[in-house]
C-alpha positions as CSV (number, residue, x, y, z in Angstrom):
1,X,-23.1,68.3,169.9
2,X,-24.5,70.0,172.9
3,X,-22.6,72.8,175.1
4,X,-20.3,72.9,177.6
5,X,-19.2,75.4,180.2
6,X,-15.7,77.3,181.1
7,X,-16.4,80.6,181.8
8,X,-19.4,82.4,182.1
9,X,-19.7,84.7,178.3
10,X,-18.5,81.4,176.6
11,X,-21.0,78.8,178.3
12,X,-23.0,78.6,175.6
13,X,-20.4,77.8,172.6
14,X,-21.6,75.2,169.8
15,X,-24.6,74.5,167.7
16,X,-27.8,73.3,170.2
17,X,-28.3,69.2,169.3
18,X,-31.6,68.9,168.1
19,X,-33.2,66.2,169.5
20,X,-34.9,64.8,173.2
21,X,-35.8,62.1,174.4
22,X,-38.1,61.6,177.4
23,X,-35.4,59.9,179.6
24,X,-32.9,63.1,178.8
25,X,-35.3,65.5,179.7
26,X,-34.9,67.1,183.4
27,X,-38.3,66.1,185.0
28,X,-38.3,68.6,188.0
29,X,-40.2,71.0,185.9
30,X,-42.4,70.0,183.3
31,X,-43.2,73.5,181.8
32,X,-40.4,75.3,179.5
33,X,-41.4,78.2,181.6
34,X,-40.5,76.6,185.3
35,X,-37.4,75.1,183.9
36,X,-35.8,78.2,182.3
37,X,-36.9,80.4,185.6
38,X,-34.8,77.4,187.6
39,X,-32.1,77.9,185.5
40,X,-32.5,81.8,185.8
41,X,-32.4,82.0,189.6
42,X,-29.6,79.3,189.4
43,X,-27.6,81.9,187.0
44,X,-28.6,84.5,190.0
45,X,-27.4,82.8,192.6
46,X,-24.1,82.0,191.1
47,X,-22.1,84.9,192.2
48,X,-21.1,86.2,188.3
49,X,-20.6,89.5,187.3
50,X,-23.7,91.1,186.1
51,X,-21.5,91.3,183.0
52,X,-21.1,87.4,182.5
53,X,-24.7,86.7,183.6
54,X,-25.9,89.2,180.7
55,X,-23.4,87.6,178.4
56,X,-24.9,83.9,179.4
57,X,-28.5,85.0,179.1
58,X,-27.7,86.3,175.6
59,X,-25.9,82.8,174.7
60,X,-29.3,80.8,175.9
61,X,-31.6,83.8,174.2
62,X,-29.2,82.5,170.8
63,X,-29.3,79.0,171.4
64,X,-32.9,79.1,171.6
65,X,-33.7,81.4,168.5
66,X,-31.2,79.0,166.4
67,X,-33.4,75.9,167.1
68,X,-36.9,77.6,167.2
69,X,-37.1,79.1,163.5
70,X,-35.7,75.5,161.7
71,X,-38.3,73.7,163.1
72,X,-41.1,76.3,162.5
73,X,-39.9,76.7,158.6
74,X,-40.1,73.2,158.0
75,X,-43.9,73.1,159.0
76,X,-44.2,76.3,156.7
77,X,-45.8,75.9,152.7
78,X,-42.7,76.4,150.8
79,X,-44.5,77.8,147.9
80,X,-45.8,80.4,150.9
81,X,-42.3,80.9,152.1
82,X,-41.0,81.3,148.4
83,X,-44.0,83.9,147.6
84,X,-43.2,86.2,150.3
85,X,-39.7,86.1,149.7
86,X,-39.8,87.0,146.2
87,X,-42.9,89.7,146.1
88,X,-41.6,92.8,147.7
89,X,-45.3,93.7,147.5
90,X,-46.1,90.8,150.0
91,X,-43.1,91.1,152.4
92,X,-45.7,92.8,155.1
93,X,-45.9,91.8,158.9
94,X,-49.2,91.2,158.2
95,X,-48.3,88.7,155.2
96,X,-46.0,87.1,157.6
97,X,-48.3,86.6,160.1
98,X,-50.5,84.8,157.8
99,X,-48.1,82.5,156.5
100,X,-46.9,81.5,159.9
101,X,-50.5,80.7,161.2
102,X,-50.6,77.3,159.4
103,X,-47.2,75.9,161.5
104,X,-48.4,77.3,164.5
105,X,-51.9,75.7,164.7
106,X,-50.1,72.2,163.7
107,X,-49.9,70.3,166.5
108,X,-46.8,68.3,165.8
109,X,-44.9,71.5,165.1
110,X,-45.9,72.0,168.6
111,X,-44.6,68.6,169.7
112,X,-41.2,68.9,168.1
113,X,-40.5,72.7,169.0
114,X,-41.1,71.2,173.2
115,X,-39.2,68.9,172.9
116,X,-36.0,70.8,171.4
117,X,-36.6,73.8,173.3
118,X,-36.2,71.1,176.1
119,X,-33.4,69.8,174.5
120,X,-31.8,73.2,174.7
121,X,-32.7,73.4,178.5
122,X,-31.4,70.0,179.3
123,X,-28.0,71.2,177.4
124,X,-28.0,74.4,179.9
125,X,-28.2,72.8,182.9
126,X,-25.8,70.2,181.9
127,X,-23.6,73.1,181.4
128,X,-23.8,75.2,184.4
129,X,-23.9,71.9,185.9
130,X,-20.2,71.2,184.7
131,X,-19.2,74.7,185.3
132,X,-20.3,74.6,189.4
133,X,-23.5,75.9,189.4
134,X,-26.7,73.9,190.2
């Protein structure tokens, strides 16, 4: 289940799909970074109401946050996860920070958060696509 556009505010309506392949992925810009400033300028361009455009960026800002913390959990120690959770003593930014340095240096977190942040880029432009703007 991917998106799909109407209106501007509800562009951005389902659950992102998790998942990519290298054939889906939109090839003009390899980086995450190029590809969501395309689809930034293309939102600019469109002629919205800064009203819509701010309602759309906070759709993609969701979509993204929804896929990027299940993937980075499920390269988290549970027992970690479980420790903080439960000792109020431990529940510290600091403590946090700890617990999360062990996905983040794990390269095939890495690998699998690119290629669903992709995913959720290739579902954008699919959708402004559909809804005129490209």
């Amino acid at each position: 289940m991917g998106i799909y556009a109407s209106t501007a505010p509800s562009l951005l309506t389902t659950r992102p799909t998790v998942g990519y392949s290298e054939a889906s992925m939109n090839t003009k810009h390899a980086t995450f970074e190029d590809r969501l400033t395309d689809i930034v300028v293309q939102i600019e361009k469109s002629g919205w109401t800064d009203e819509d455009k701010n309602a759309l960026y906070a759709k993609i800002s969701e979509y993204l946050h929804s896929v990027v913390m299940p993937v980075l959990l499920k390269y988290t120690p549970a027992d970690e996860l479980k420790d903080l959770a439960t000792n109020p003593a431990k529940d510290t930014v600091e403590a946090f920070v700890e617990v999360m340095k062990k996905p983040l240096s794990d390269p095939k977190m890495a690998e699998e958060l690119n290629a669903t942040v992709h995913s959720v880029l290739d579902d954008v432009e699919t959708a402004l696509s559909k809804g005129g703007i490209s």
